[in-house]
N, C-alpha and C positions, 0 to 999 in steps of 0.2 A: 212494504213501505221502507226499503231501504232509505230512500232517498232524503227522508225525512231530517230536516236541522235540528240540533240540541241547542238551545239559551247557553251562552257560558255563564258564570257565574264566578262574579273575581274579589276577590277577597280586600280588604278594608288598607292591608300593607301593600297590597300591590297596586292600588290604585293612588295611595298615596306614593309610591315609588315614580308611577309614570306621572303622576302629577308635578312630581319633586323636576322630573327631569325636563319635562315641557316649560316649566317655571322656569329655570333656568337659562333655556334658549341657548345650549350650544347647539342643539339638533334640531331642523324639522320637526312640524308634527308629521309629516310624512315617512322622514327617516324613523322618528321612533315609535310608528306605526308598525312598520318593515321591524324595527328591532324586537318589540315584545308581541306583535302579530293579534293588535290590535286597530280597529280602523282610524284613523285620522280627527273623525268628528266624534267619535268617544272622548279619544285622549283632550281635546278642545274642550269637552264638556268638564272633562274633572279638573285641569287646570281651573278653569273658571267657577268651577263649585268650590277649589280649594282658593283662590282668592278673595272670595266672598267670607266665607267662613273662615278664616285665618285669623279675624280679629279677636273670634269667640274664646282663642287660647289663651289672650290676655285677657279677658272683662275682667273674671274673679279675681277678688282678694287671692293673698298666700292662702293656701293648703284649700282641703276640704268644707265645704259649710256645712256646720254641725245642725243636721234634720231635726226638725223643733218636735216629730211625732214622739221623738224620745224623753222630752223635756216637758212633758204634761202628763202626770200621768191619772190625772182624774179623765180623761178624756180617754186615756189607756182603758177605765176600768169601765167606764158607760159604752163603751164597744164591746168589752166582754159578754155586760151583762145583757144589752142588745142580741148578740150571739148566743147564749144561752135562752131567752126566752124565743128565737126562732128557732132552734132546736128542741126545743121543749114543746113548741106549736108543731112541727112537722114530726117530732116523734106521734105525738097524739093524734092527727090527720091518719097517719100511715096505720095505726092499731099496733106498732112496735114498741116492745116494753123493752130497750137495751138495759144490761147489766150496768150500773156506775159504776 
């Protein structure tokens, strides 16, 4: 089974690269098919997935939004102790006595 094809698989910067450059429009999608040895209706496709989703860079506010899972922590310690009584159930299913 020589003949057989492999999937490429292309990484997140270089499809942003040929998107950058399709966006653009000093080249063809067929010239910059021919340039990074990609087909024409790929490169079309992430153009148009990066115009779409281009807006998503600006929604947020500045910086990071601080995860509220860290800012409760009563809710922190009923998941432990959740965790703990199913460990304690499937210790005792299994007949394993582990070491604390």
């Amino acid at each position: 089974m020589s003949g057989t094809k492999t999937r490429k698989v292309y990484g997140a910067d270089f499809k942003a690269k040929v998107a950058l450059e399709a966006v653009r429009e000093s080249k063809t999608l067929n010239e910059l098919g021919q340039e990074f040895g990609i087909h024409p209706v790929q490169i079309g496709q992430w153009k148009k997935e990066l115009r779409q989703r281009a807006s998503e860079l600006f929604e947020s506010k500045r910086g990071p939004q601080p995860v509220a899972e860290h800012r409760d922590p009563e809710r922190l310690y009923g998941e432990i102790g959740r965790l703990k009584m199913e460990l304690d159930w499937l210790k005792k299913k299994s007949g394993l006595s582990l070491p604390r």
